[in-house]
MMTF fields as JSON, N, C-alpha, C and O atoms, coordinates in Angstrom:
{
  "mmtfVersion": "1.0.0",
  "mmtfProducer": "UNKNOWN",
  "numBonds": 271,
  "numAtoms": 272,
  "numGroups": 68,
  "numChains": 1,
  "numModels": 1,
  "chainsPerModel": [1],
  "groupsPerChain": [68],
  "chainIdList": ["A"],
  "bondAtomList": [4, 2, 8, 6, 12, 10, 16, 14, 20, 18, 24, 22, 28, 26, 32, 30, 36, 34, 40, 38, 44, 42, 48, 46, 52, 50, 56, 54, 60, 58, 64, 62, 68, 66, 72, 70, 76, 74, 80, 78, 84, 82, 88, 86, 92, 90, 96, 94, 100, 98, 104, 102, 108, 106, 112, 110, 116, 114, 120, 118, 124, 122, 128, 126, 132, 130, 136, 134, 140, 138, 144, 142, 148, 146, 152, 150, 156, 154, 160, 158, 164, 162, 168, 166, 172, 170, 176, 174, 180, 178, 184, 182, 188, 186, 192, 190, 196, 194, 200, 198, 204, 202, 208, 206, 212, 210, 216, 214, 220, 218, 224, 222, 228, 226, 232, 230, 236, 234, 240, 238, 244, 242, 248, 246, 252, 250, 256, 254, 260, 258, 264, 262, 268, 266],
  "bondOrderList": [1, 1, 1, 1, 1, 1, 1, 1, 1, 1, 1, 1, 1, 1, 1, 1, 1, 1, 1, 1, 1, 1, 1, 1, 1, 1, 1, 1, 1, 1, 1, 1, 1, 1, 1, 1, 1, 1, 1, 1, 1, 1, 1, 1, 1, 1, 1, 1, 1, 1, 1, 1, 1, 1, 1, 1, 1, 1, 1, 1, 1, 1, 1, 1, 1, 1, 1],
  "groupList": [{"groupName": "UNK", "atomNameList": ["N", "CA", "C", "O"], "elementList": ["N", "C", "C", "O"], "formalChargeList": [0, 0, 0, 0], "bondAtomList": [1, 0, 2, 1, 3, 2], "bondOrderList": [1, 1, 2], "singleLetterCode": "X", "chemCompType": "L-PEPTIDE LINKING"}],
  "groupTypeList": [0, 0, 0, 0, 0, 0, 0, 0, 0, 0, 0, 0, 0, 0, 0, 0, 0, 0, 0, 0, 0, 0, 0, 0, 0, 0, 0, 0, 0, 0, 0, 0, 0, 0, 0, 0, 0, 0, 0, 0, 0, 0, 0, 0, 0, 0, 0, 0, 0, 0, 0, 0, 0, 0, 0, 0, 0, 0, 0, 0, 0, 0, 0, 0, 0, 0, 0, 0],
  "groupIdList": [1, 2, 3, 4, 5, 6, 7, 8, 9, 10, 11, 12, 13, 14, 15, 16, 17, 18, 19, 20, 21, 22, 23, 24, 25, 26, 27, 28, 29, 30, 31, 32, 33, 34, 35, 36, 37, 38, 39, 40, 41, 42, 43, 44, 45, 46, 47, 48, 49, 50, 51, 52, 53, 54, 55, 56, 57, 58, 59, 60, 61, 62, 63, 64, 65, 66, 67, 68],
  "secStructList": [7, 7, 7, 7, 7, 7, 7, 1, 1, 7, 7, 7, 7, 7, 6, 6, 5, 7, 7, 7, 7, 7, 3, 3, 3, 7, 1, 1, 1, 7, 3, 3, 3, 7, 7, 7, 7, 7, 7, 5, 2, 2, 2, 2, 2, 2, 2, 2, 2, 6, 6, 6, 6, 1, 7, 1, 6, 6, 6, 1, 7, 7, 7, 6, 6, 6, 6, 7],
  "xCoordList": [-18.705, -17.3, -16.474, -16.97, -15.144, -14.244, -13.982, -13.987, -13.551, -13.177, -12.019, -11.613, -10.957, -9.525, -8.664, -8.873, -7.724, -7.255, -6.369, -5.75, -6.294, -6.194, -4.159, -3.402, -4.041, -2.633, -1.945, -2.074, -1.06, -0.462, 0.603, 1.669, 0.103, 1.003, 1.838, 2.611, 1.392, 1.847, 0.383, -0.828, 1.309, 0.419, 0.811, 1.975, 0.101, 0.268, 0.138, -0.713, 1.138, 0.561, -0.418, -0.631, -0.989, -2.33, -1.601, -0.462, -2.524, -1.742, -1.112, -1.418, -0.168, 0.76, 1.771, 2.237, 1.832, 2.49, 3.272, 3.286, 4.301, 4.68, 5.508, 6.269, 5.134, 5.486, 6.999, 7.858, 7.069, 8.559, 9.205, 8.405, 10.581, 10.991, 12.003, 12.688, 12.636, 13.805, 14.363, 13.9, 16.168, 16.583, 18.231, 18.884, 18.279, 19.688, 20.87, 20.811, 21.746, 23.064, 23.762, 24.111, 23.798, 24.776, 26.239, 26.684, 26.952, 28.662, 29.037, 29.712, 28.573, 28.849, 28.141, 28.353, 27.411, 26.925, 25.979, 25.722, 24.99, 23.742, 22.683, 22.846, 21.629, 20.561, 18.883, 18.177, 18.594, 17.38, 16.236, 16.376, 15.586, 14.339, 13.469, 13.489, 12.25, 11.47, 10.236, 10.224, 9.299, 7.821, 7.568, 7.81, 7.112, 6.752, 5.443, 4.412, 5.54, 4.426, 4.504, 5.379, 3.572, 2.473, 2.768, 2.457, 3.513, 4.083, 3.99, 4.246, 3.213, 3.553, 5.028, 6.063, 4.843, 5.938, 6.912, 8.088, 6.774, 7.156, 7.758, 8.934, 7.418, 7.83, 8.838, 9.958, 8.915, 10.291, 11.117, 12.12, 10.819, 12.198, 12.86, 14.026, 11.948, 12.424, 13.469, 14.515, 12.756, 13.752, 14.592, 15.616, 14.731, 16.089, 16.998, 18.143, 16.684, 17.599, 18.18, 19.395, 17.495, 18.304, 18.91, 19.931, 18.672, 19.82, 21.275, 22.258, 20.906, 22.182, 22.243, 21.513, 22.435, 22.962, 23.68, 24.727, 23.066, 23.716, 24.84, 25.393, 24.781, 26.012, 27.291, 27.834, 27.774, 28.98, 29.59, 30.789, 29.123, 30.01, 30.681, 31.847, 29.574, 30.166, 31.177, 31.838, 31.179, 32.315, 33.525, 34.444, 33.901, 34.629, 36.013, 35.736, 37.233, 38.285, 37.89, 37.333, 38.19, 37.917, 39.215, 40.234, 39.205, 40.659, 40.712, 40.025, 41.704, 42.158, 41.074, 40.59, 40.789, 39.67, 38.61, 38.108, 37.936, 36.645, 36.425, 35.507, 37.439, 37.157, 37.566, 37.751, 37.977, 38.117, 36.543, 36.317],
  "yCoordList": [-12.835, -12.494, -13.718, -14.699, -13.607, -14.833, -14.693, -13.541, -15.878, -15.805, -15.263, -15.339, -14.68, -14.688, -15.701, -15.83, -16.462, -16.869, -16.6, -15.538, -17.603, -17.181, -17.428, -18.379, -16.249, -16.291, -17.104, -16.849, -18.326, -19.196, -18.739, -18.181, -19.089, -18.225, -17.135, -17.06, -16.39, -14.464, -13.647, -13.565, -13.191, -12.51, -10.831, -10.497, -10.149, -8.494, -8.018, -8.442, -7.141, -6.776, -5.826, -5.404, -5.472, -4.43, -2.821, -2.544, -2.061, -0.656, -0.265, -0.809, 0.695, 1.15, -0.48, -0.477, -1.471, -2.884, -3.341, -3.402, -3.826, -4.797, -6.24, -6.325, -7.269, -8.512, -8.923, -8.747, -9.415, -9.533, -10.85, -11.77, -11.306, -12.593, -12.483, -11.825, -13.022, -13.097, -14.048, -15.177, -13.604, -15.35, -14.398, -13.399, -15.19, -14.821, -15.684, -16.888, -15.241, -16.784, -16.071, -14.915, -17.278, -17.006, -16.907, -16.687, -17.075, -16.981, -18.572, -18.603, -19.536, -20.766, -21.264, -22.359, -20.29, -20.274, -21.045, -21.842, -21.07, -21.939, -20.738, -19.602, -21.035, -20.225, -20.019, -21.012, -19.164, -19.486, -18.855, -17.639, -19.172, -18.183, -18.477, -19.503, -17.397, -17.142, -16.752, -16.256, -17.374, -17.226, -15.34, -14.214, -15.79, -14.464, -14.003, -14.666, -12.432, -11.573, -10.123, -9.742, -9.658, -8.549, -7.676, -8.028, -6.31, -5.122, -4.765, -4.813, -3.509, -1.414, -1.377, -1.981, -0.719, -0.562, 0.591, 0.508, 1.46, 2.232, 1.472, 1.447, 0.341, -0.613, -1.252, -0.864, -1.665, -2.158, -1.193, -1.378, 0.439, 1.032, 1.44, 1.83, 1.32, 1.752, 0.532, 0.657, -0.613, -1.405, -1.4, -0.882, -1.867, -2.032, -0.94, -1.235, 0.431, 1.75, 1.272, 1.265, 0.965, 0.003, -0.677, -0.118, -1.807, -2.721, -2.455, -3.171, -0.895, -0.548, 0.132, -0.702, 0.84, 1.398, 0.577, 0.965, -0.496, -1.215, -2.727, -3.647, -2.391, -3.243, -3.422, -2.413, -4.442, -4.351, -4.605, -4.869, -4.565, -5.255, -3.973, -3.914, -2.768, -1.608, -0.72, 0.15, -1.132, -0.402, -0.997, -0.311, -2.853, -2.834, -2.957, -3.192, -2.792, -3.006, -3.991, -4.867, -3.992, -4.563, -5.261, -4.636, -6.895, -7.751, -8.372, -8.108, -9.221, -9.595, -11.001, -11.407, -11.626, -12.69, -12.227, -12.841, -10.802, -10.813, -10.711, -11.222, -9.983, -10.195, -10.809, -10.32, -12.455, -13.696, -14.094, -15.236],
  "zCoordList": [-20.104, -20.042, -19.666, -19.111, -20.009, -19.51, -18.625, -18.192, -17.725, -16.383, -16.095, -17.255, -15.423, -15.265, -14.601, -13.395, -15.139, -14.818, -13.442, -13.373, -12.279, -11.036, -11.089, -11.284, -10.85, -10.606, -9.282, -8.084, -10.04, -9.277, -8.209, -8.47, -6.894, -6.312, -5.666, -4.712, -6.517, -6.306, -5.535, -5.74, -4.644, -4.023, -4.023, -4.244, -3.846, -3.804, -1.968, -1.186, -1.693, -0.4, -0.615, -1.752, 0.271, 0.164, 0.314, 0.69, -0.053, -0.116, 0.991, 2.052, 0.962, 2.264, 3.101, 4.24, 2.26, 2.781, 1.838, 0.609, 3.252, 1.792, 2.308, 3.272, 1.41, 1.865, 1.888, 1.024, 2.905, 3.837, 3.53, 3.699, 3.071, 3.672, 3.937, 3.153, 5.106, 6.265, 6.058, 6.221, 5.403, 5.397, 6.286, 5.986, 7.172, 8.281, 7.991, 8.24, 7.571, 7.706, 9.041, 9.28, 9.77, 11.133, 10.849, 9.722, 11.895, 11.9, 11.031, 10.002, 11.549, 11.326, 9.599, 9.078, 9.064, 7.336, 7.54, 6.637, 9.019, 8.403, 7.942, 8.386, 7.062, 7.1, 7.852, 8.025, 8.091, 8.964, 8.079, 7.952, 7.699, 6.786, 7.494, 8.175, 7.482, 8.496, 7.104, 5.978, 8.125, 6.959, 6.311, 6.746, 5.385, 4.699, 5.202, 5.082, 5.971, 6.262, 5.339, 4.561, 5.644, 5.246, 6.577, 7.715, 6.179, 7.029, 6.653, 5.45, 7.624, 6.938, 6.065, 6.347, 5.237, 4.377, 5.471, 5.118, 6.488, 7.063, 7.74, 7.376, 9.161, 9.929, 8.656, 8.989, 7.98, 7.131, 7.266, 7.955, 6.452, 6.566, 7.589, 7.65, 8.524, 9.923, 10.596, 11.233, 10.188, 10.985, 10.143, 10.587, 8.66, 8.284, 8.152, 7.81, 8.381, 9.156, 10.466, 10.666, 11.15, 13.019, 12.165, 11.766, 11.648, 11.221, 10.49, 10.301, 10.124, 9.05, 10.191, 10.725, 11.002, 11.877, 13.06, 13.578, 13.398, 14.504, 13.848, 14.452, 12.532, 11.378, 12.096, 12.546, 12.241, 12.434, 11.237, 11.149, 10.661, 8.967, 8.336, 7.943, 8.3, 8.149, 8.713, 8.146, 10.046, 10.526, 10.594, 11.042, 10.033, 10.228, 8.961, 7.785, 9.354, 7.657, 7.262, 7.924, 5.771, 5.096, 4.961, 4.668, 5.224, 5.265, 3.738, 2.752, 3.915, 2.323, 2.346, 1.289, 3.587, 3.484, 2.934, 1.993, 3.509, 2.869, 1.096, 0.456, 0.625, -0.494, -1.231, -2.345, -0.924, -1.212, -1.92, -2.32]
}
């Protein structure tokens, strides 16, 4: 049989996971990215539910800057 060619790069998370990457821009527009892990797919939706809940972006008006 032929061999398979080894896929460059790409990885799969394993069942019930899923692979994460974190990139934050602060107040001042720098960015921070944070290495890519392998999480319960549950632990994701859970936190990013806290995160949409504790938003301040959502609660606040919407000014004529932001949608500049």
């Amino acid at each position: 049989m032929a061999a398979r060619a080894a896929r460059g790069g790409s990885r799969l998370p394993r069942r019930g996971c899923a692979l994460v990457t974190v990139v934050v821009v602060d107040e001042n527009g720098f960015s921070h990215q944070y290495e890519r892990i392998e999480a319960p797919i549950g632990a994701v939706r859970e936190t990013l539910a806290m995160l949409h809940l504790q938003s301040t972006a959502l609660s606040a008006p919407v000014t004529q800057q932001d949608t500049a």
